[in-house]
N, C-alpha and C positions, 0 to 999 in steps of 0.2 A: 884603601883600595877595595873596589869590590868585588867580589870571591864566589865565586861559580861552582857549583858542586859538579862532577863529570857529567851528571843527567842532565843538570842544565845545560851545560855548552854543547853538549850534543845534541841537545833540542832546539837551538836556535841555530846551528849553521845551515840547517836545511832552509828555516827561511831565508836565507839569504842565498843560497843556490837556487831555491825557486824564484825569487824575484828576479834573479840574473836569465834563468833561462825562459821567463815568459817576455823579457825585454827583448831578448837578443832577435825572435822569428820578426816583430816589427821592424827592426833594421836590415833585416837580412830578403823580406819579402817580395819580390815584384809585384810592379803596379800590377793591379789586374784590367785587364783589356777585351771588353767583349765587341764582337764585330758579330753581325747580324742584318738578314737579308728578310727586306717584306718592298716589294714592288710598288712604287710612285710615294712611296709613305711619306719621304721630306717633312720627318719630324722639326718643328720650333720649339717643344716645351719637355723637358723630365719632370721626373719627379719619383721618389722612391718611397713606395706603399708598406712598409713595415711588418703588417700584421699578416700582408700575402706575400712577400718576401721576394718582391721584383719592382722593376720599373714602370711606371707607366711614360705615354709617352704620344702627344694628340699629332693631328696628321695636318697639312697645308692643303694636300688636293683632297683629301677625304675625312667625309664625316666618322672618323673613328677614331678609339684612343688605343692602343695598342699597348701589350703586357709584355717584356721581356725580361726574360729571367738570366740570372747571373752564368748561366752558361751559354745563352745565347740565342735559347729557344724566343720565338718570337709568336702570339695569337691573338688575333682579334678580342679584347676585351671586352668593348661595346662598341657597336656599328647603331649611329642614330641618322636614319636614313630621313627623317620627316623632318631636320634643319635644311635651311634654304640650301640648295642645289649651287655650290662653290662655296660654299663655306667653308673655314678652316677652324681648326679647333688648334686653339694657342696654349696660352697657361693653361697649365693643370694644380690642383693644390687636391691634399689628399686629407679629409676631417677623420680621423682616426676614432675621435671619441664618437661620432654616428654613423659610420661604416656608410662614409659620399666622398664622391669625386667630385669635386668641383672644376670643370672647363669652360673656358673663356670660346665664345664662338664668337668669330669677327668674319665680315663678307665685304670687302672694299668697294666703294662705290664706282661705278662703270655707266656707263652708257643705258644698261637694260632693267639692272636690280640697285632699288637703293640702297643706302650701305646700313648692314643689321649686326650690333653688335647686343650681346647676350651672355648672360652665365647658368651654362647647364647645369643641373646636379643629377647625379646618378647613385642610387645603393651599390654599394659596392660587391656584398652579396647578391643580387639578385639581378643586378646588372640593370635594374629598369628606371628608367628617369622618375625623377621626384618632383621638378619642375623646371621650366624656362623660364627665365624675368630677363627682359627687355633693360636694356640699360637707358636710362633718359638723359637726352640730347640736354645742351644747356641755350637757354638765350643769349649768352654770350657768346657763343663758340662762332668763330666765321670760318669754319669749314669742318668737313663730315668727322664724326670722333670715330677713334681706332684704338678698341678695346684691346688691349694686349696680355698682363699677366696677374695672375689673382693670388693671394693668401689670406687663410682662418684662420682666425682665434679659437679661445677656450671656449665661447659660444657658440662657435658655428658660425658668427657672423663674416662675412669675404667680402673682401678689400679691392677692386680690381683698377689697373691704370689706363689711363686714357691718355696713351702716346699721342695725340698730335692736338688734344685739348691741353692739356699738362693739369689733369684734376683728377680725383680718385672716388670710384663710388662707392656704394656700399649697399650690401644685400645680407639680407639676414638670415637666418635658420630660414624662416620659414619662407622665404623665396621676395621679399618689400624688397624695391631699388630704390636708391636715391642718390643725388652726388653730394658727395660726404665732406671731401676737404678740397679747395683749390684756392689754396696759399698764395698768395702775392710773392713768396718766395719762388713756387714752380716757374714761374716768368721772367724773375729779374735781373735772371744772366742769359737769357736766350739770343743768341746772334742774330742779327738781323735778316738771315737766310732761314733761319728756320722760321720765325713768324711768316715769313710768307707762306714758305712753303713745306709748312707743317700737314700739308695734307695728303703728302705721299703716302699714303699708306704702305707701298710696297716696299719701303723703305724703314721700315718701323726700328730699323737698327741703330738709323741716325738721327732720330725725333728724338724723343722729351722723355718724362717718368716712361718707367720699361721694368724691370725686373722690378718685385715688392717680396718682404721677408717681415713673420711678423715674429718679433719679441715676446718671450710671455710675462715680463714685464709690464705690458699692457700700451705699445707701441710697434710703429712699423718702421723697419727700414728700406727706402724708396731711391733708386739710382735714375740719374736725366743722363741716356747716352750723350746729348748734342755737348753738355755743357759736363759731362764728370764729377756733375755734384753727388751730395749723398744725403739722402733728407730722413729725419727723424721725425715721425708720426704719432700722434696724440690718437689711440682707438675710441675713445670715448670722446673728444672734442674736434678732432681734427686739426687741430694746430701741430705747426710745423715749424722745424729749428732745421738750420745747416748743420751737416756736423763736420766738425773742423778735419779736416785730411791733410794729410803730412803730402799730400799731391793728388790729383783731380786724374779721375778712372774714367777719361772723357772713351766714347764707345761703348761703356758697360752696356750689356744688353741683358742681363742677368743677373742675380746674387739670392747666397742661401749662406744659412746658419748654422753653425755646429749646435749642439743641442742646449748649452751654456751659456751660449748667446754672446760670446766674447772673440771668437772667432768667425769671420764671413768670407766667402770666398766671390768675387765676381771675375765675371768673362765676357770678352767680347769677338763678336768673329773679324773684326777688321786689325785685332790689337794683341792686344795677351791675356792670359789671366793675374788677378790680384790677390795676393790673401794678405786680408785685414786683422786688425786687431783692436779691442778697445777694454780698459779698465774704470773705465766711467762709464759703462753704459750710457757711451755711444755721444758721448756729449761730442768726445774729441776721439780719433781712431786716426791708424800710423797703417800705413801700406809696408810689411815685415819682408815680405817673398813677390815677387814675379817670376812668372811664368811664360814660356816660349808656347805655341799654341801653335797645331798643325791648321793653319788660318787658309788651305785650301780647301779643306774637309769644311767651312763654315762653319764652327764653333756658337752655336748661339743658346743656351742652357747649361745651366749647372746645378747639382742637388746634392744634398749629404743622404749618404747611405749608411748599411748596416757601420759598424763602429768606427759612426763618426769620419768615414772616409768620403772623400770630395770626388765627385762625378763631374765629366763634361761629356754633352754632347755634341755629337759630331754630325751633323744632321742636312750638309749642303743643301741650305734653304737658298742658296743665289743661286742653284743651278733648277730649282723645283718653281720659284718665282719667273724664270723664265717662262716656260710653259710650254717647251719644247724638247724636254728632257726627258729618258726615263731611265729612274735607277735603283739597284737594289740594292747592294750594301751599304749598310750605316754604321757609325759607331756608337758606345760608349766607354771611355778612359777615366782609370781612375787618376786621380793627379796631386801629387807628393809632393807638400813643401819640402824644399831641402833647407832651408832655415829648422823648419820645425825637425827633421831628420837630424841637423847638429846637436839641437837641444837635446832630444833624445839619448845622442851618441855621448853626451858630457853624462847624464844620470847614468849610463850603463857603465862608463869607466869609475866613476863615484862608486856606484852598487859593488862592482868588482874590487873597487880598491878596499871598500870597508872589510867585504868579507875577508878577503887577503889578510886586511888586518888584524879583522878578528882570529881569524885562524892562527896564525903567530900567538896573538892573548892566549889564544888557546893553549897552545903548544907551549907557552909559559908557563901557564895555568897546573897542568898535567906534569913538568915538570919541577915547579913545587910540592904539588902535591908527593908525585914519588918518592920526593927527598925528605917531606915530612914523613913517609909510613917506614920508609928504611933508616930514621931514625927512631923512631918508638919502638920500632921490633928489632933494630942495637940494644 
C-alpha cells in the first residue's frame, strides 16, 4: 500500500478542493444577457474581437460596424460613409494576427443601384480601411450573387459565401478576389424552389451556403440554410466533402467554433439552435443538444466568446428588412448546452467523490500512523 507522510496528504487535499471550487461557479453561473440600444442598427452579423474585449457587430440599414461591450455599452466602431448608399454590412470576421476587420458589404439589386457585393477590410487600431475588392460575378450565375458571410485563416486569406450562387470566394491578405470553390456538391440537393428563386436576396436566410467557420486544420465548415447540409472545405484547393450529420440543420443561418474545433454551434431565426459535435474532424458530426430560441427577436448570428462561451444574436433583421420599422433595443445571449452542463455535473460529483475519498485515506492514514508512534514510545 502506499504511505503518505502527514506533509504529503496535507499537500494534496487542497488540490482537490481547488479543483472542486473552480468547477462548482460554471454550474452554478447564469447565462449572461446583454441587451443594448443603437437606433435603426438591425444587426445580421457578431463576432467577438478578443484582443479589445467586445463584440462587433455590422448594420442592415447602416454603413457601420458597431462595438459592444460585455456590459452593454454600445459605439460606433467604424462608420464607412463612401460604400454605396443602402448598403449593409453582413459577416464580419475578425483577423487577430493583423489587427482587420473584415466585412462582407452586400447592396441587393433594385430597380436604381445594381447589386454590389464586396469585402471591406479595416485596421482594427486605427480604424481606417485597408481596402475594398469587388467580388467577381461568375458566367455561370443566372441571377445577381448575394455575398453574405466571411471567415480567415492563419494567412489572412477570407473565405466569403454567395447565398444565392451557392460558391465561395476567396480574397487574400492583400485584397486579390477570386471565386475559389463551387462544388457540384453546393447544388445537389437544392429544391427545386430555390433554383428558381434563389435570387431573393432579402431572403438570404432561406438560400444556399450562409454561415462559414474556418478550421485551423486548414479547412472550412460551410452550412446551406435551404437544404441543412454541412459542408467541409479544402482552404488550399477548394474541394468539398458532406459531412455526415446524425440530422440536417435545415435553416442554419449561422455557425462558429469553439477554439478546438470539435465543438460548433449553429442557429437559425426560423428554427433553433444546434450544437454539434465531431471526433473526426468533421468527416462525420452528431447534433448532442438543441436549443429553444426566442425566434421573435430574429436570431440570425452566433459567435464564441471570452471562455469559449456561445453567443446568439438577437438582431430582428425581419422587422429592419421591412423598411418600415424603427428600433432600438437588441440583444445578445449567451446560450448553455444543458447536455454539456450534465457532463460537467458528472466530473464535479467524480471530483467530490474522490476527495471524499481521499479524505477518509486520510484519516486512515493518520490513524495508523498515531498507533505506530504510541507504540514505539510504549
Amino acid at each position: 500500500m502506499l504511505f503518505l507522510s502527514p506533509k504529503q496528504s496535507l499537500f494534496l487535499i487542497p488540490i482537490f478542493v481547488i479543483a472542486i471550487i473552480q468547477t462548482v461557479p460554471i454550474l452554478a453561473r447564469n447565462a449572461h444577457v446583454i441587451n443594448f440600444r443603437s437606433p435603426n442598427l438591425y444587426p445580421e452579423s457578431l463576432a467577438w474581437d478578443s484582443q479589445a474585449q467586445h463584440f462587433l457587430l455590422g448594420s442592415l440599414r447602416q454603413r457601420l460596424i458597431a462595438a459592444v461591450s460585455d456590459a452593454g455599452v454600445v459605439e460606433t466602431f467604424i462608420s464607412d460613409t463612401d460604400l454605396p448608399d443602402g448598403a449593409s454590412i453582413l459577416g464580419i470576421a475578425v483577423d487577430i494576427y493583423r489587427y482587420r476587420i473584415l466585412a462582407v458589404v452586400h447592396h441587393h439589386h433594385n430597380n436604381n443601384l445594381p447589386p454590389f457585393n464586396a469585402l471591406a477590410a479595416y485596421d482594427s487600431r486605427t480604424r481606417q480601411r485597408i481596402f475594398l475588392s469587388s467580388l467577381p460575378a461568375s458566367s455561370e450565375d443566372t441571377s445577381p450573387a448575394a455575398a453574405n458571410d466571411v471567415a480567415v485563416d492563419y494567412d489572412g486569406n477570407a473565405f466569403v459565401t454567395n447565398s444565392a450562387g451557392n460558391y465561395i470566394w476567396k480574397v487574400t491578405a492583400d485584397g486579390e478576389a477570386s471565386i475559389f470553390s463551387r462544388s457540384r456538391l453546393f447544388t445537389a440537393n437544392l429544391p427545386a424552389t430555390e433554383n428558381n428563386n434563389s435570387s431573393s436576396s432579402n431572403n438570404l436566410h432561406l438560400l444556399g451556403l450562409n454561415g462559414i467557420a474556418y478550421v485551423s486544420k486548414g479547412y472550412l465548415l460551410v452550412v446551406q440554410s435551404c437544404t441543412g447540409k454541412l459542408f467541409k472545405v479544402d482552404t488550399f484547393d477548394g474541394t468539398a466533402r458532406t459531412v455526415i450529420l446524425s440530422e440536417d440543420i435545415v435553416g442554419a443561418d449561422d455557425i462558429a467554433l469553439r477554439r478546438d474545433g470539435q465543438v460548433a454551434a449553429a442557429v437559425s431565426p426560423v428554427n433553433k439552435m444546434w450544437f454539434l459535435k465531431s471526433e473526426d474532424s468533421w468527416a462525420e458530426g452528431v447534433v448532442f443538444d438543441r436549443l429553444e430560441l426566442d425566434l421573435w427577436r430574429f436570431p440570425t448570428a452566433v459567435t464564441v466568446g471570452e471562455y469559449g462561451r456561445v453567443y446568439v444574436l438577437y438582431g430582428h433583421l425581419d422587422e429592419g428588412r421591412a423598411g418600415d420599422s424603427v428600433r432600438e433595443g437588441f440583444g445578445i445571449a449567451e446560450m448553455q448546452s444543458k447536455r454539456e452542463g450534465q457532463d460537467d455535473s458528472t466530473w464535479l460529483f467524480v471530483l467530490v467523490g474522490m476527495g471524499f475519498a481521499y479524505f477518509l485515506f486520510w484519516r486512515f492514514q493518520m490513524g495508523q500512523l498515531v498507533k505506530t508512534m504510541d507504540h514505539k514510545i510504549k
